[in-house]
FIMILUM-233721 format. One record per residue (C-alpha): residue in one letter; z, x, y. Coordinates in steps of 0.1 Angstrom, whole numbers, padded with zeros to 4 digits, always signed. Example, Ala and Ser with C-alpha at 12.3 -4.5 7.8 and 13.67 -1.06 7.14 Angstrom:
<rs>
A+0078+0123-0045S+0071+0137-0011
</rs>
This chain:
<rs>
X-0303+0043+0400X-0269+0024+0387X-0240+0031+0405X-0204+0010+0392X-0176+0015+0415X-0139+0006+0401X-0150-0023+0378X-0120-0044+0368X-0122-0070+0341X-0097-0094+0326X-0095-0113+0292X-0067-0141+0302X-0035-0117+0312X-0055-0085+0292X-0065-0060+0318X-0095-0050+0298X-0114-0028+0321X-0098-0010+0346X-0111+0007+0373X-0139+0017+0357X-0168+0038+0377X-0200+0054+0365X-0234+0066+0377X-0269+0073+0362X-0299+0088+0375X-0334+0080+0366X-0347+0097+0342X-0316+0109+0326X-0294+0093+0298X-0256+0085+0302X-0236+0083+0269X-0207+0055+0270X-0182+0068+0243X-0151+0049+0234X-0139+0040+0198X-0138-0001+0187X-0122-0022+0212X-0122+0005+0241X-0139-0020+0264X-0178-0004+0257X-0195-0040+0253X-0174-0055+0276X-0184-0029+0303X-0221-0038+0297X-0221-0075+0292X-0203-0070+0330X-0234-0045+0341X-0257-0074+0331X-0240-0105+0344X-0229-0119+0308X-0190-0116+0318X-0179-0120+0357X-0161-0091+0372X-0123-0091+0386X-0138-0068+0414X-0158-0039+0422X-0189-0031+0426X-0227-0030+0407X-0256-0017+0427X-0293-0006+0412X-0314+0018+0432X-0288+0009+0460X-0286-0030+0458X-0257-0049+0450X-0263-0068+0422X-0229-0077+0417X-0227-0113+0417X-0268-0115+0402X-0270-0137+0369X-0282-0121+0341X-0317-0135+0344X-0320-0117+0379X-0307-0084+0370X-0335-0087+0342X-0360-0093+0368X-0350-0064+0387X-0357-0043+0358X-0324-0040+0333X-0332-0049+0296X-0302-0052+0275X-0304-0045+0235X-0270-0059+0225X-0246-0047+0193X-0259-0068+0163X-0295-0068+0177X-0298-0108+0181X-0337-0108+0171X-0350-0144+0169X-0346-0145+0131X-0373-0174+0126X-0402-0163+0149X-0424-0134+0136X-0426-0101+0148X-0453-0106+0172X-0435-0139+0185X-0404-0117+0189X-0426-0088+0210X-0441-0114+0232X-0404-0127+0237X-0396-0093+0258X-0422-0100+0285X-0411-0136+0298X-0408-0121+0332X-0446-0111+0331X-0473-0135+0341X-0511-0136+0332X-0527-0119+0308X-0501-0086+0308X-0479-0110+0292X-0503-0114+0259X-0509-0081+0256X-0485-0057+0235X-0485-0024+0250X-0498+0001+0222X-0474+0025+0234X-0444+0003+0215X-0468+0005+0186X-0466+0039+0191X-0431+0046+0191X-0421+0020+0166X-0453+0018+0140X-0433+0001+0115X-0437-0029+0132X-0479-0032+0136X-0475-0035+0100X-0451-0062+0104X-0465-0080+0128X-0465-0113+0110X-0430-0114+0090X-0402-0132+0102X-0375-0113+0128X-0352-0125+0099X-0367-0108+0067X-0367-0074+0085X-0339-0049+0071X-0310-0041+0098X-0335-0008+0108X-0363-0028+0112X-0343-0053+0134X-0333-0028+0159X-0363-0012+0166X-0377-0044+0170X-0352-0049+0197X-0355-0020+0212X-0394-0023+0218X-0392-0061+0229X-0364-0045+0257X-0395-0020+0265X-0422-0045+0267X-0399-0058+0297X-0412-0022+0315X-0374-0019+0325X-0358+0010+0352X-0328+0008+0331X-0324-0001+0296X-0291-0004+0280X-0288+0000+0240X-0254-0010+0229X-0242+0008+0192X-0282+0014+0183X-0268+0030+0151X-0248+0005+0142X-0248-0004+0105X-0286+0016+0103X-0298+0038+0073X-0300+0076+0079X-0340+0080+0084X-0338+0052+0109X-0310+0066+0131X-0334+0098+0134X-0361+0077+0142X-0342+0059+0173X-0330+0090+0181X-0365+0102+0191X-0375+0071+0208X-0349+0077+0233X-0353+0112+0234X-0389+0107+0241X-0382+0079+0271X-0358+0107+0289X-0383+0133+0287X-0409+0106+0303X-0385+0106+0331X-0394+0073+0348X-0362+0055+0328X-0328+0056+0329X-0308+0051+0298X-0272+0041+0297X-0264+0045+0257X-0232+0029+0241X-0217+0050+0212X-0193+0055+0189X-0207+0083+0169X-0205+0113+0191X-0229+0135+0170X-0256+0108+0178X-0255+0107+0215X-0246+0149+0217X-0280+0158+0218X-0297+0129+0240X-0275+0126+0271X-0272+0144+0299X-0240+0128+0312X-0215+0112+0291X-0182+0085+0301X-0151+0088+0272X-0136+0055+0276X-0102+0045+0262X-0082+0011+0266X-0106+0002+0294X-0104+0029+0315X-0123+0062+0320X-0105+0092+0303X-0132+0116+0305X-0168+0124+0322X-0194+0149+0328X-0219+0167+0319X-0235+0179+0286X-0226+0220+0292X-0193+0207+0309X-0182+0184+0284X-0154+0201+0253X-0164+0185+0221X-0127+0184+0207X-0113+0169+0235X-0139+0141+0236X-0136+0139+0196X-0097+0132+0199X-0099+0100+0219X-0128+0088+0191X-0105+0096+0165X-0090+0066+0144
</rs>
């Protein structure tokens, strides 16, 4: 489904991603590990078309999307839940919800899937409170289901534990172990807590000082050798 091929990025004279190359199949989930300032968000603000790339090459379900804005790579089906959620604070839940199909025309796009209500049923309760009185939790499952009302192929969730409280982490954690097992959705997951993304990925990428150190699968993968380059 997503296929990079030596991605090089540059901050000024800072070679900040270098060579970087990755795949994911759909239905499957790809962990992204890397500690702080390893290059993780700036990897995926390149997969969506927030940062240019120096070169290489982007292609989804074999198209090159390299040089695609960010609204385009949305249309083809790539929803992006970025570090620090960025909810619309002021709108209410609902107004939030309805914000995640823009791309959908008609009456499919005033219609909230029950299935988000579903996975996330804190937020039928909610429906009416501003983005902005929600606790941090509450925020990113918010934007997690307003990614999902997009009805992406690939959905990237950058640090979805981020800053959350215990019972909520588990509760994410099941969402996105309940899209792989649908199978109809690839997941590209952005950690920094390896424990998290142990048990939901299939595949994982160990990136350090904007390169790839490490990759594989789940059985294939050694725990202590992935744990050293997340060490402080």
């Amino acid at each position: 489904m997503l296929n990079v091929e030596q991605l090089n990025q540059y901050y000024g004279s800072s070679h900040t991603l270098r060579g970087v190359s990755l795949s994911l199949e759909k239905g499957k989930c790809l962990a992204l590990l890397g500690r702080n300032g390893v290059g993780k968000t700036t990897l995926l603000k390149c997969l969506m078309g927030v940062l240019p790339s120096a070169s290489g090459k982007v292609t989804l379900e074999g198209r090159d999307i390299t040089s695609l804005k960010p609204h385009q790579r949305a249309a083809l089906g790539i929803a992006y839940v970025p570090q620090g959620r960025e909810i619309f604070a002021r709108l209410s839940v609902e107004e939030n919800l309805l914000m995640g199909m823009a791309t959908k025309s008609g009456k499919k796009a005033l219609l909230i899937k029950d299935e988000v209500y579903e996975l996330f049923p804190v937020l039928k309760e909610m429906l009416q409170r501003r983005g902005g009185d929600l606790s941090g939790g509450q925020q990113q499952q918010l934007a997690i289901a307003r990614a999902l009302l997009a009805e992406p192929k690939l959905i990237i969730l950058d640090e979805p534990t981020e800053g959350i409280q215990p019972s909520i982490i588990k509760d994410i954690g099941r969402v996105i172990r309940l899209l792989r097992e649908r199978g109809d959705i690839g997941i590209l997951l952005c950690e920094q807590y390896f424990h998290f993304a142990r048990d939901l990925a299939d595949n994982f990428v160990v990136l350090s000082r904007g390169e790839v150190v490490a990759a594989g699968s789940q059985e294939s993968m050694d725990d202590d050798s992935v744990k050293r380059h997340l060490a402080v």
